[in-house]
PADO-571665 format. One record per residue (C-alpha): residue number from 1; x, y, z. Coordinates in Angstrom, 3 decimals. Example, Ala and Ser with C-alpha at 12.3 -4.5 7.8 and 13.67 -1.06 7.14 Angstrom:
residues 2
@num = 1	u = 12.300	v = -4.500	w = 7.800;
@num = 2	u = 13.670	v = -1.060	w = 7.140;
This chain:
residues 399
@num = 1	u = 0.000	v = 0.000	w = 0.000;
@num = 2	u = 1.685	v = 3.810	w = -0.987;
@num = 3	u = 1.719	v = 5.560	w = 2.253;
@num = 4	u = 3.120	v = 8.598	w = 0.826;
@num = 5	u = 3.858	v = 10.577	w = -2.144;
@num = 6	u = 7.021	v = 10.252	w = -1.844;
@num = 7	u = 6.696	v = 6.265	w = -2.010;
@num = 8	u = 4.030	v = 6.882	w = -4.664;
@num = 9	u = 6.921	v = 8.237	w = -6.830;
@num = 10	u = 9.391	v = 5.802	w = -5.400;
@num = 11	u = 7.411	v = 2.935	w = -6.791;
@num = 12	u = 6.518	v = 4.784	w = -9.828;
@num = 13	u = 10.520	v = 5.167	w = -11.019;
@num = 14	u = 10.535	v = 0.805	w = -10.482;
@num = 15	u = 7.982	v = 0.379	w = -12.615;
@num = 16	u = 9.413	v = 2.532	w = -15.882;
@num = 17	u = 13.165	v = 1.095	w = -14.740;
@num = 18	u = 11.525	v = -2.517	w = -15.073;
@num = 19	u = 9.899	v = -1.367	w = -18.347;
@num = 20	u = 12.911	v = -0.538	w = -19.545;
@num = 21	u = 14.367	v = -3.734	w = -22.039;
@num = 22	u = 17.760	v = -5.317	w = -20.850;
@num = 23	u = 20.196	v = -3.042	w = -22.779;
@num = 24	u = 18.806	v = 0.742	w = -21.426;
@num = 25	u = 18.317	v = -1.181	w = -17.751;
@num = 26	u = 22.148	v = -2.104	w = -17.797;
@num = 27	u = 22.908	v = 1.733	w = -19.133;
@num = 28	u = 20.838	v = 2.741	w = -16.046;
@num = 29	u = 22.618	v = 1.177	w = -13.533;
@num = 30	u = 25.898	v = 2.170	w = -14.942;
@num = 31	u = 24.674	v = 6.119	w = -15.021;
@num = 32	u = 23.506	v = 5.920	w = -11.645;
@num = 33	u = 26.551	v = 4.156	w = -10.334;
@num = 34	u = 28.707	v = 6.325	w = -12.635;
@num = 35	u = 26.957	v = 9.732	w = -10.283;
@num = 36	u = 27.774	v = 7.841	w = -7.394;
@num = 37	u = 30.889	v = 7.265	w = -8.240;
@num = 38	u = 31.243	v = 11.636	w = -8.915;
@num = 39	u = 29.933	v = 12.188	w = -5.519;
@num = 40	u = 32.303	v = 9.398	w = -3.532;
@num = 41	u = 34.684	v = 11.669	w = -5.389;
@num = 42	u = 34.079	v = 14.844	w = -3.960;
@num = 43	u = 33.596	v = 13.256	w = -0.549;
@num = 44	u = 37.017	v = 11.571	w = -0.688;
@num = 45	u = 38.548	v = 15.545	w = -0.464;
@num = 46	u = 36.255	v = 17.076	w = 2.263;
@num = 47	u = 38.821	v = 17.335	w = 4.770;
@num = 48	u = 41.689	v = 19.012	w = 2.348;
@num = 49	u = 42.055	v = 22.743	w = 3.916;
@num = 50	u = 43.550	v = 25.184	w = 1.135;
@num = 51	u = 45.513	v = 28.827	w = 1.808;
@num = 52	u = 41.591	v = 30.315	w = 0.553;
@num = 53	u = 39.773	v = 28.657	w = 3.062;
@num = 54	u = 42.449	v = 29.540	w = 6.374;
@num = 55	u = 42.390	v = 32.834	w = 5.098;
@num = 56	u = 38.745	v = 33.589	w = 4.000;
@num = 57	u = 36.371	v = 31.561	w = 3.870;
@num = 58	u = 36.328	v = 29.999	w = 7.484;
@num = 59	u = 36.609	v = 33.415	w = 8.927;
@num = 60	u = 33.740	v = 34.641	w = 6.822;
@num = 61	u = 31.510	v = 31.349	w = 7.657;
@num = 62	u = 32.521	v = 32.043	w = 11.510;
@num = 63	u = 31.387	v = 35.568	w = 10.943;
@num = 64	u = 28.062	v = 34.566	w = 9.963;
@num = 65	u = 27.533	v = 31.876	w = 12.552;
@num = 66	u = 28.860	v = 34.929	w = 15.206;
@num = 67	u = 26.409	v = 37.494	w = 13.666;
@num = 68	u = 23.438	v = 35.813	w = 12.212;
@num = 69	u = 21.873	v = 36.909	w = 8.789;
@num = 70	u = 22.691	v = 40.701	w = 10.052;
@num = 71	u = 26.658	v = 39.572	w = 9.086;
@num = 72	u = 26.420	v = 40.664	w = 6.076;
@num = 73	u = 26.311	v = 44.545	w = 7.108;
@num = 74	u = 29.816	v = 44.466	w = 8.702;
@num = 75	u = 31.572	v = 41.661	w = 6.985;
@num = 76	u = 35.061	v = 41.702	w = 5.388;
@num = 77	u = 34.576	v = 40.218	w = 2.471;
@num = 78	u = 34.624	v = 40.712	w = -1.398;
@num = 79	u = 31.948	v = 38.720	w = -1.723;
@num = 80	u = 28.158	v = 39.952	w = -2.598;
@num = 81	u = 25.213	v = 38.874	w = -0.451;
@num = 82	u = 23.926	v = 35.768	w = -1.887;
@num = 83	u = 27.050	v = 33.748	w = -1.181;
@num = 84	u = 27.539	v = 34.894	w = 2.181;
@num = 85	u = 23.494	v = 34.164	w = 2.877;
@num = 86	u = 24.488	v = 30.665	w = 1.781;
@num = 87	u = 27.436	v = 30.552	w = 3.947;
@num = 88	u = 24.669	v = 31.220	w = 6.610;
@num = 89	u = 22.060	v = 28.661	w = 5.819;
@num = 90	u = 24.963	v = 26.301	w = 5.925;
@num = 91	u = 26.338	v = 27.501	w = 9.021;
@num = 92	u = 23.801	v = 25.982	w = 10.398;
@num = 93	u = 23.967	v = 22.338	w = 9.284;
@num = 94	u = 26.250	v = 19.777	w = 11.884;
@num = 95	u = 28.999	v = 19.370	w = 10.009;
@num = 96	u = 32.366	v = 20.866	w = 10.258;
@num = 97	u = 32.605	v = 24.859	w = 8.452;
@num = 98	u = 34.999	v = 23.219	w = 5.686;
@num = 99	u = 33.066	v = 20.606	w = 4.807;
@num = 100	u = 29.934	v = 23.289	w = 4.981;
@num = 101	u = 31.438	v = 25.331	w = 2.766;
@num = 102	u = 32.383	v = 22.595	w = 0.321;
@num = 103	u = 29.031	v = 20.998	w = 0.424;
@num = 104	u = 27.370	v = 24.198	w = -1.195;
@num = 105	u = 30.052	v = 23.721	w = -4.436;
@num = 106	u = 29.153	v = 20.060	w = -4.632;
@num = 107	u = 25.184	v = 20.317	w = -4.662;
@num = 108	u = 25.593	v = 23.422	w = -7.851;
@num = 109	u = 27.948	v = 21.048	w = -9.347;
@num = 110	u = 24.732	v = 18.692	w = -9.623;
@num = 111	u = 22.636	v = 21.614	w = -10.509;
@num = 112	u = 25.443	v = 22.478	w = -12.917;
@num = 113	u = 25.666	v = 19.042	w = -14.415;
@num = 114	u = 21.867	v = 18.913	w = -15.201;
@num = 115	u = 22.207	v = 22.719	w = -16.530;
@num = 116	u = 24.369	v = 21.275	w = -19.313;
@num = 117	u = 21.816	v = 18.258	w = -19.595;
@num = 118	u = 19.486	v = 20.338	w = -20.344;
@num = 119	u = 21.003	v = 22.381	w = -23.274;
@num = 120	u = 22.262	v = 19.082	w = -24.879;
@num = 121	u = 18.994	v = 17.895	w = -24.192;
@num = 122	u = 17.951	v = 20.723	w = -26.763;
@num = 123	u = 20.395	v = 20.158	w = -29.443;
@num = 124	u = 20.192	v = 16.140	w = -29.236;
@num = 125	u = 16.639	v = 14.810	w = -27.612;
@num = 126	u = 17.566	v = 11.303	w = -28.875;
@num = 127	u = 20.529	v = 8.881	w = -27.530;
@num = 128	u = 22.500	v = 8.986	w = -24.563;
@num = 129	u = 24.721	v = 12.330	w = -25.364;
@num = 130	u = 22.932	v = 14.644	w = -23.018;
@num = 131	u = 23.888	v = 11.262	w = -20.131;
@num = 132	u = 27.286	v = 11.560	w = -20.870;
@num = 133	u = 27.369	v = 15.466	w = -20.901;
@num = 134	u = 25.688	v = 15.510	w = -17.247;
@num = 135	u = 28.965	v = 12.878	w = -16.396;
@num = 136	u = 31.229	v = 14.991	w = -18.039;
@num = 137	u = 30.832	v = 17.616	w = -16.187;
@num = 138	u = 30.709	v = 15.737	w = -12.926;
@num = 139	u = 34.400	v = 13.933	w = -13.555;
@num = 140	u = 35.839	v = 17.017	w = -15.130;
@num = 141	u = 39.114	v = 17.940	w = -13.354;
@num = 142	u = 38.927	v = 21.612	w = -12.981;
@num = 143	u = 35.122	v = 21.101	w = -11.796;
@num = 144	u = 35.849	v = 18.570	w = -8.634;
@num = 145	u = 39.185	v = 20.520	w = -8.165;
@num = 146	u = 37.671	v = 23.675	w = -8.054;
@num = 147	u = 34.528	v = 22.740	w = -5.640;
@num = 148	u = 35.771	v = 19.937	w = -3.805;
@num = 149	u = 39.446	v = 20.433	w = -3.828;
@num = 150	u = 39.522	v = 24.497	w = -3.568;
@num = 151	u = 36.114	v = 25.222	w = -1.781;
@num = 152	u = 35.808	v = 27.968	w = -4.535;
@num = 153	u = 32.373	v = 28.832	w = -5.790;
@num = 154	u = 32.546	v = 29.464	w = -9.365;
@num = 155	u = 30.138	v = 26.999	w = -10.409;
@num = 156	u = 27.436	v = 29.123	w = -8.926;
@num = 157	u = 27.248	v = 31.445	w = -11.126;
@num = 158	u = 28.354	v = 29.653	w = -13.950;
@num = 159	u = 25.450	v = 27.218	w = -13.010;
@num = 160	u = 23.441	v = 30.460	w = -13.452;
@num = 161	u = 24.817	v = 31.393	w = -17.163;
@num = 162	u = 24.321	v = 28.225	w = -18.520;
@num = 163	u = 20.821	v = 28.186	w = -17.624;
@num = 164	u = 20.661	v = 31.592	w = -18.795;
@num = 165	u = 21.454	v = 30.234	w = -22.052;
@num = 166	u = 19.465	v = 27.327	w = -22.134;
@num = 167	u = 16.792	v = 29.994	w = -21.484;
@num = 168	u = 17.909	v = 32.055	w = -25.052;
@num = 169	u = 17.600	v = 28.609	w = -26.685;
@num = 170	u = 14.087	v = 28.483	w = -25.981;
@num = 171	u = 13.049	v = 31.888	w = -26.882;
@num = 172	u = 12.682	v = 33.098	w = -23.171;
@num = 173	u = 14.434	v = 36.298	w = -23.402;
@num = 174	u = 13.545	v = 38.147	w = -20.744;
@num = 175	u = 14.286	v = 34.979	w = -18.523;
@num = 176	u = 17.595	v = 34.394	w = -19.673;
@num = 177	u = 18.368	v = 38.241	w = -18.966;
@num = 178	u = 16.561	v = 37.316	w = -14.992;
@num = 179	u = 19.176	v = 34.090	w = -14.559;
@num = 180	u = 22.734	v = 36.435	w = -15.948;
@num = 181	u = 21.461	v = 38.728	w = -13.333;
@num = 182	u = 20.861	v = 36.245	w = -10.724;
@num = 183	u = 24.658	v = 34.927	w = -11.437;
@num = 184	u = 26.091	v = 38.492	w = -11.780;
@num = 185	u = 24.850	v = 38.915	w = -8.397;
@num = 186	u = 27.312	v = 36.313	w = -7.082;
@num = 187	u = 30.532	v = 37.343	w = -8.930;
@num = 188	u = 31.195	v = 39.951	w = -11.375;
@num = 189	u = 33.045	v = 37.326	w = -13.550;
@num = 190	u = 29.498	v = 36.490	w = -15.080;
@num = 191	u = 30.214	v = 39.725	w = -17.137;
@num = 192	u = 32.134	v = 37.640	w = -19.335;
@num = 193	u = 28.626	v = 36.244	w = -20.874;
@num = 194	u = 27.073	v = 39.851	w = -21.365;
@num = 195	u = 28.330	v = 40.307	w = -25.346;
@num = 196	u = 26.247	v = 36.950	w = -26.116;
@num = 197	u = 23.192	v = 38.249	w = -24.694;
@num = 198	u = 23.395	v = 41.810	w = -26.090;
@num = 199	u = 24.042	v = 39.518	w = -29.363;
@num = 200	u = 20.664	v = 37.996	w = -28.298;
@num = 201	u = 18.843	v = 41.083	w = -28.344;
@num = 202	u = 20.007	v = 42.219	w = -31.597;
@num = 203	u = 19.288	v = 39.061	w = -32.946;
@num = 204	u = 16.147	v = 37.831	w = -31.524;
@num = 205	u = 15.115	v = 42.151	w = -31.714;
@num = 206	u = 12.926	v = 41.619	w = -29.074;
@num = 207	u = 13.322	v = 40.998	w = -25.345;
@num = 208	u = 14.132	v = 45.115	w = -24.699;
@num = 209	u = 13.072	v = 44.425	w = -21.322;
@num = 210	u = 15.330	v = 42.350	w = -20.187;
@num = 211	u = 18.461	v = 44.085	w = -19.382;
@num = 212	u = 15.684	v = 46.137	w = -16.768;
@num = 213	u = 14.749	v = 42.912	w = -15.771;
@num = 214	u = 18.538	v = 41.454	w = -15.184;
@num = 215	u = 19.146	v = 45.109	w = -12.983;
@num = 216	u = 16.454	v = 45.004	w = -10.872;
@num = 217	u = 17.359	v = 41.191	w = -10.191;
@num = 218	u = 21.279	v = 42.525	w = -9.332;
@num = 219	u = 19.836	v = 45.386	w = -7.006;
@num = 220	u = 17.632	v = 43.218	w = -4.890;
@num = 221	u = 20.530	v = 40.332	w = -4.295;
@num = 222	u = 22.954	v = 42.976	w = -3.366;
@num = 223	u = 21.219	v = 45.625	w = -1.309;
@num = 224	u = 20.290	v = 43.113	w = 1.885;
@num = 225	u = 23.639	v = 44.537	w = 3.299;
@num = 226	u = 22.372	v = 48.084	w = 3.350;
@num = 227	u = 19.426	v = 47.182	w = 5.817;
@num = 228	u = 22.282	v = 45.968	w = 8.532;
@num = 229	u = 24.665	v = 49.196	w = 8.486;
@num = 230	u = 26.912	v = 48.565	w = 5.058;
@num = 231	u = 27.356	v = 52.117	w = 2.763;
@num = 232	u = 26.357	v = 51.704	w = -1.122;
@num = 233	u = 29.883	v = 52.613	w = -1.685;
@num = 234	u = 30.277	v = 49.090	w = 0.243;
@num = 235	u = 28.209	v = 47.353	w = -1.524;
@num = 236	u = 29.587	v = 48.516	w = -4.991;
@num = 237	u = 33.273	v = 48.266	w = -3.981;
@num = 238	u = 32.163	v = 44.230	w = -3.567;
@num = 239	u = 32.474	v = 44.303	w = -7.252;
@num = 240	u = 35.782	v = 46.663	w = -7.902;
@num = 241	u = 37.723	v = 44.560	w = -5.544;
@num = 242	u = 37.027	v = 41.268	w = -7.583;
@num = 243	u = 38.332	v = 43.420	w = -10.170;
@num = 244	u = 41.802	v = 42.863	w = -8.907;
@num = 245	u = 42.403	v = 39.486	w = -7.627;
@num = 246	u = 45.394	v = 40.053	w = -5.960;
@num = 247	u = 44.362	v = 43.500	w = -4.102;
@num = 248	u = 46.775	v = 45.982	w = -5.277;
@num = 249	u = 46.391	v = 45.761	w = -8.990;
@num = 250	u = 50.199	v = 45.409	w = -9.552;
@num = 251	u = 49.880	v = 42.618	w = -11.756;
@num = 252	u = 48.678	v = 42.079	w = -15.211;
@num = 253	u = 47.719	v = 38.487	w = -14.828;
@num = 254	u = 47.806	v = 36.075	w = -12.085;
@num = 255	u = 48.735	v = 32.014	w = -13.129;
@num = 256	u = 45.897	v = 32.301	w = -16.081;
@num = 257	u = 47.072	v = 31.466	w = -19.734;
@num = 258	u = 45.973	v = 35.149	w = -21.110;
@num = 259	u = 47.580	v = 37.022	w = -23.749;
@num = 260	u = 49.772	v = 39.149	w = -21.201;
@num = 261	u = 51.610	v = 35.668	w = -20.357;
@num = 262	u = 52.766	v = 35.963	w = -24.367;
@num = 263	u = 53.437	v = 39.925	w = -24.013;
@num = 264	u = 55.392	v = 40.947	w = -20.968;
@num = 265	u = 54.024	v = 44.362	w = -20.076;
@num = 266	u = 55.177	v = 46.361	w = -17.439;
@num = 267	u = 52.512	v = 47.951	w = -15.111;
@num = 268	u = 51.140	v = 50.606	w = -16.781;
@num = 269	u = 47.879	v = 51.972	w = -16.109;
@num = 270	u = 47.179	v = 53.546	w = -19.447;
@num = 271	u = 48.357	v = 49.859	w = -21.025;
@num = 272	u = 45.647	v = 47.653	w = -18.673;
@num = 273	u = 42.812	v = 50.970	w = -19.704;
@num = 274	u = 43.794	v = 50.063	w = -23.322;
@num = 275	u = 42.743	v = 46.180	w = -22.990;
@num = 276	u = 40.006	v = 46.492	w = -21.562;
@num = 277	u = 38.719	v = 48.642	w = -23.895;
@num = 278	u = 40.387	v = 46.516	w = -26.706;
@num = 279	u = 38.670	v = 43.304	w = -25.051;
@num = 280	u = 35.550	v = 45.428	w = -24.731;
@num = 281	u = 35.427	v = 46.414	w = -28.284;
@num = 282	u = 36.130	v = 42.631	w = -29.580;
@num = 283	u = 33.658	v = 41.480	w = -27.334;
@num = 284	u = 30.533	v = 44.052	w = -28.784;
@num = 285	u = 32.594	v = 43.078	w = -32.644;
@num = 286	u = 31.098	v = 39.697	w = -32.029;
@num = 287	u = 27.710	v = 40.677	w = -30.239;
@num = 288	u = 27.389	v = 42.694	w = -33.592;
@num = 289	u = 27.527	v = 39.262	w = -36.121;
@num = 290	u = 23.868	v = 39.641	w = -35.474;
@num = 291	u = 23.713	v = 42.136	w = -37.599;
@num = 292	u = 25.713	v = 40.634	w = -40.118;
@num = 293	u = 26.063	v = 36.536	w = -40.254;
@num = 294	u = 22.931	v = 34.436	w = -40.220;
@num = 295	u = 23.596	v = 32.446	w = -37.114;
@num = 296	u = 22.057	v = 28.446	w = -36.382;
@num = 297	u = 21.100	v = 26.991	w = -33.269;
@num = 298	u = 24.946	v = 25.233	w = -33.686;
@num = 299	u = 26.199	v = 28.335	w = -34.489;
@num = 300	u = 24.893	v = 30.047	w = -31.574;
@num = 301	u = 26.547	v = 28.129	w = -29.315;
@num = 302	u = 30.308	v = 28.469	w = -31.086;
@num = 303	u = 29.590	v = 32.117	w = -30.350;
@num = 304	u = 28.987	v = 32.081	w = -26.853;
@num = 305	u = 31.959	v = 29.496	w = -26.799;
@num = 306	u = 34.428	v = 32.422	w = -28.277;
@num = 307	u = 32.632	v = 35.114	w = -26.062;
@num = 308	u = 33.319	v = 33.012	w = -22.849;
@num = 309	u = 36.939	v = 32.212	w = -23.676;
@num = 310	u = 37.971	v = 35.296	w = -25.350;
@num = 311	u = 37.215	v = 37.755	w = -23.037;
@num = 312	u = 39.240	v = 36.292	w = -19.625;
@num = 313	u = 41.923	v = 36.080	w = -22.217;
@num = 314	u = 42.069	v = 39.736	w = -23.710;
@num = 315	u = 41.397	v = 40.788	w = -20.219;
@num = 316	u = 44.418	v = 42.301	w = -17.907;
@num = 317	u = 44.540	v = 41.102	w = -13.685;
@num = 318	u = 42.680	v = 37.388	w = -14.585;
@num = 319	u = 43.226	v = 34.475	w = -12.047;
@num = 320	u = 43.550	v = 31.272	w = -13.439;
@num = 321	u = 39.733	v = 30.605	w = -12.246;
@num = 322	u = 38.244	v = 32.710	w = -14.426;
@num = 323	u = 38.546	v = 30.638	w = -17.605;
@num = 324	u = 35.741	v = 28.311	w = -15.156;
@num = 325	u = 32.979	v = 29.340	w = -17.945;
@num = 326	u = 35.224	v = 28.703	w = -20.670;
@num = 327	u = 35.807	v = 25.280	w = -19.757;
@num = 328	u = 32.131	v = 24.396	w = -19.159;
@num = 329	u = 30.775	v = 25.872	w = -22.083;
@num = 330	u = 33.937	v = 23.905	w = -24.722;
@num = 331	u = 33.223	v = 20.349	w = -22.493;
@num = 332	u = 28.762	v = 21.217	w = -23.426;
@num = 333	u = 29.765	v = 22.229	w = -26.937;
@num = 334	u = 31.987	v = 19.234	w = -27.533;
@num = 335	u = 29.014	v = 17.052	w = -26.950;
@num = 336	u = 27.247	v = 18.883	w = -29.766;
@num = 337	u = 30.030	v = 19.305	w = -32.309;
@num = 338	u = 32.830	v = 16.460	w = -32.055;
@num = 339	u = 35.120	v = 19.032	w = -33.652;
@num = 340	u = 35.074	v = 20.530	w = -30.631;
@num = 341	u = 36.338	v = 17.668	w = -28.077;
@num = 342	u = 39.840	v = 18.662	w = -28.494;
@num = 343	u = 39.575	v = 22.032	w = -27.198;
@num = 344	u = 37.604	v = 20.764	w = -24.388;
@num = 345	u = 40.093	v = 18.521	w = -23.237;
@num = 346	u = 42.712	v = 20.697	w = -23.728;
@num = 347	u = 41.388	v = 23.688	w = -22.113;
@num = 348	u = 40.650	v = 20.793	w = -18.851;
@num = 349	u = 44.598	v = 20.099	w = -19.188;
@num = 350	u = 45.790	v = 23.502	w = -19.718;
@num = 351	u = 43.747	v = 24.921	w = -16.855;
@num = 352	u = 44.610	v = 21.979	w = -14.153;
@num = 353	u = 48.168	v = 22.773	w = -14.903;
@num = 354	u = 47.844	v = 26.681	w = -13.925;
@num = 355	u = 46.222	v = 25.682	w = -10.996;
@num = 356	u = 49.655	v = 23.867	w = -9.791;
@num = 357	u = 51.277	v = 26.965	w = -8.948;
@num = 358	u = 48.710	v = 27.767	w = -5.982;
@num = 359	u = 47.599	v = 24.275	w = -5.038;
@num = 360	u = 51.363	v = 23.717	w = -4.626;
@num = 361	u = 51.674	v = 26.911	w = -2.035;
@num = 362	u = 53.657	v = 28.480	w = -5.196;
@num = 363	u = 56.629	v = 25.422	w = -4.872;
@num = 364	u = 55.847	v = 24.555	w = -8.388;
@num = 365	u = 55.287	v = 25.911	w = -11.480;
@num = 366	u = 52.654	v = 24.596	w = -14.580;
@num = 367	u = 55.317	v = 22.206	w = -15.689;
@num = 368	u = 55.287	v = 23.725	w = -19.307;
@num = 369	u = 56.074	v = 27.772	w = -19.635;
@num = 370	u = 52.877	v = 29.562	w = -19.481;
@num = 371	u = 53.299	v = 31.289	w = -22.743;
@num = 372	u = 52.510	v = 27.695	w = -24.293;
@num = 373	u = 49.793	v = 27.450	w = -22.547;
@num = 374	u = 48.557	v = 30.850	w = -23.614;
@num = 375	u = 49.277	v = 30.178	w = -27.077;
@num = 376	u = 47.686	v = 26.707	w = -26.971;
@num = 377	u = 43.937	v = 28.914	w = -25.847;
@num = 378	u = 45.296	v = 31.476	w = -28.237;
@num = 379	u = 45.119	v = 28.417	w = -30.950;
@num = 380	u = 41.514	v = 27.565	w = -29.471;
@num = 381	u = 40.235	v = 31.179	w = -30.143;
@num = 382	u = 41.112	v = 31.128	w = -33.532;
@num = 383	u = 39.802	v = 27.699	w = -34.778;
@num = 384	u = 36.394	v = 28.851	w = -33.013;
@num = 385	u = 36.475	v = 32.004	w = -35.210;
@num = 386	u = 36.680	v = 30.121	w = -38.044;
@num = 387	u = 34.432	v = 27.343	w = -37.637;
@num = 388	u = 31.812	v = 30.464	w = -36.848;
@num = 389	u = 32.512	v = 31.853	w = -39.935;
@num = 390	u = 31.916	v = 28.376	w = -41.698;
@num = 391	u = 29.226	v = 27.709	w = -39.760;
@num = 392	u = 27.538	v = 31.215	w = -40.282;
@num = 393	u = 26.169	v = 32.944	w = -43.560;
@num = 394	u = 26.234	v = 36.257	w = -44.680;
@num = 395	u = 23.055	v = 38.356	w = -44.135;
@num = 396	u = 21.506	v = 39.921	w = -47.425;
@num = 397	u = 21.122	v = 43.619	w = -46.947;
@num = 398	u = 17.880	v = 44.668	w = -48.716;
@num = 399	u = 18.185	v = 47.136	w = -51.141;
């Protein structure tokens, strides 16, 4: 007899697994074991303590256990409100603050994994690509590393962006604008995947709204602080500090394969002014094809591919965590175009190695000079410009 809804449903997922003929019963159990096996995984490094967590992420997480929800207003942190509410909720949960703290990367690496199941899901409704998609993102290296290993939180608001896009891919405009705002609201990095949505409005030529939508959502995440004693000059300066990762702005890149790691620049302020407006300007180039190239749904997605990876590496003062998006978006396109499965796994072995230099307390160094590795993504950039331009057409202007 079902006692509950819950066993209702229980009972209901038997019966379609016993439905199910021999073959897709046997690729069942190996998917489900296969997750199991990603989350024994993450467990395995709960108790690994990195430099990041001794030096800001405990003290923050004891700050909000100390304070309560009114932590936010005096906080020392470069963090924005919605990560430091989670901190809270988690705060409260009996487990040790590292583990807490990790526990919130490892259930959006989940919500990440079936973010990316979705969009596949959209490209290829038949077979088992959009299974192995949701698996490739769970035993991706820089993904468990960065969660799991490095208590970081970048799959957050990547989590965020990639719904945002699956959003564009089904015409909800003014939703997809709601989710980038959502994930800008965590960490300014999500900036990165601005160009393909002001590409989307051009494109689409509707969805006006949404970039009113997307501010209101950033305002209401980030102005909790104010009601507990935090200035708006606070509040904003959450978002200029991320701007330089090491504090002082000294530094043109930090351990990230960008194009300063081919060009040694000394620190100029005019010089970094100059990229970013250079980076800017290539950025709104390619939010422009819209006007220009007839794009398809495959097409589409190279785009926001090239956007995603060549912004964090035109950009001056990137850590080697920013190329996060990057690598999500090349592993999600590679299970949509094959040609693209290189990259993916390249960008997954270039990244892991500029993440030796910190995870080795700065002992070691990448193992290959980081201008190859910049070069290599350098390589990556332009082979995605040109299979857009093959995989684009040339819009007819009307007399």
């Amino acid at each position: 007899m079902v006692k509950s809804l819950r066993d209702f449903k229980q009972l209901h997922l038997i019966k379609r697994f016993m439905a199910l003929d021999t073959n897709r019963k046997a690729q069942a159990i190996i998917f489900v074991a296969l997750v199991g096996l990603t989350l024994l995984i993450r467990l395995s490094l709960r108790h690994v303590q990195t430099s990041d967590y001794i030096g800001f992420l405990n003290p923050w997480i004891e700050h909000m256990k100390q304070f309560g929800i009114a932590g936010i207003g005096n906080i020392n942190s470069n963090y924005n409100a919605p990560y430091l509410i989670l901190l809270w909720i988690v705060g409260h949960l009996p487990f040790s603050n590292l583990f807490s703290v990790k526990l919130i990367s490892i259930i959006f690496d989940y919500i990440l994994a079936g973010s990316v199941f979705l969009v596949v899901r959209f490209y290829k409704p038949i077979g088992i690509t959009k299974y192995v998609s949701f698996l490739a993102i769970l035993f991706a290296p820089t993904v468990i590393i960065n969660g799991s290993l490095w208590a970081q939180c970048d799959v957050i608001y990547t989590s965020f962006i990639v719904l945002s896009f699956y959003a564009f891919l089904k015409n909800r405009l003014h939703t997809s604008w709601i989710l980038w705002g959502i994930s800008f609201a965590f960490k300014l990095q999500s900036v990165f995947f601005l160009p393909f949505l002001l590409f989307g409005l051009f494109y689409k030529k509707r969805g006006f709204l949404g970039p009113i939508y997307a501010a209101a959502v950033i305002v209401a995440l980030s102005i909790l602080p104010m009601f507990y004693g935090r200035s708006l000059a606070d509040v904003i300066n959450v978002y200029v500090s991320q701007t330089s990762p090491n504090g002082d702005g000294q530094y043109f890149v930090l351990f990230a394969p960008t194009i300063f790691q081919i060009f040694t620049i000394s620190s100029i302020e005019p010089v970094r002014k100059a990229m970013i407006l250079i980076a800017g300007s290539f950025a709104l180039g390619l939010a422009s094809l819209a006007f220009l190239r007839k794009f398809n749904a495959k097409s589409v997605l190279i785009l926001a591919v090239l956007i995603v990876l060549s912004l964090p590496f035109l950009l001056p003062q990137m850590h080697e965590r920013y190329f996060y998006v990057a690598e999500i978006f090349l592993i999600m396109a590679a299970c949509i175009i094959p040609k693209l499965i290189i990259p993916a796994i390249g960008m997954q072995v270039i990244t892991v190695m500029s993440y030796i230099p910190y995870l080795s307390g700065y002992n070691q160094g990448p193992g290959v000079p980081y201008v190859y590795l910049a070069l290599a993504v350098l390589s990556m950039i332009v082979y995605l410009i040109y299979l857009l331009y093959k995989s684009t057409q040339r819009l007819e202007v009307k007399a």
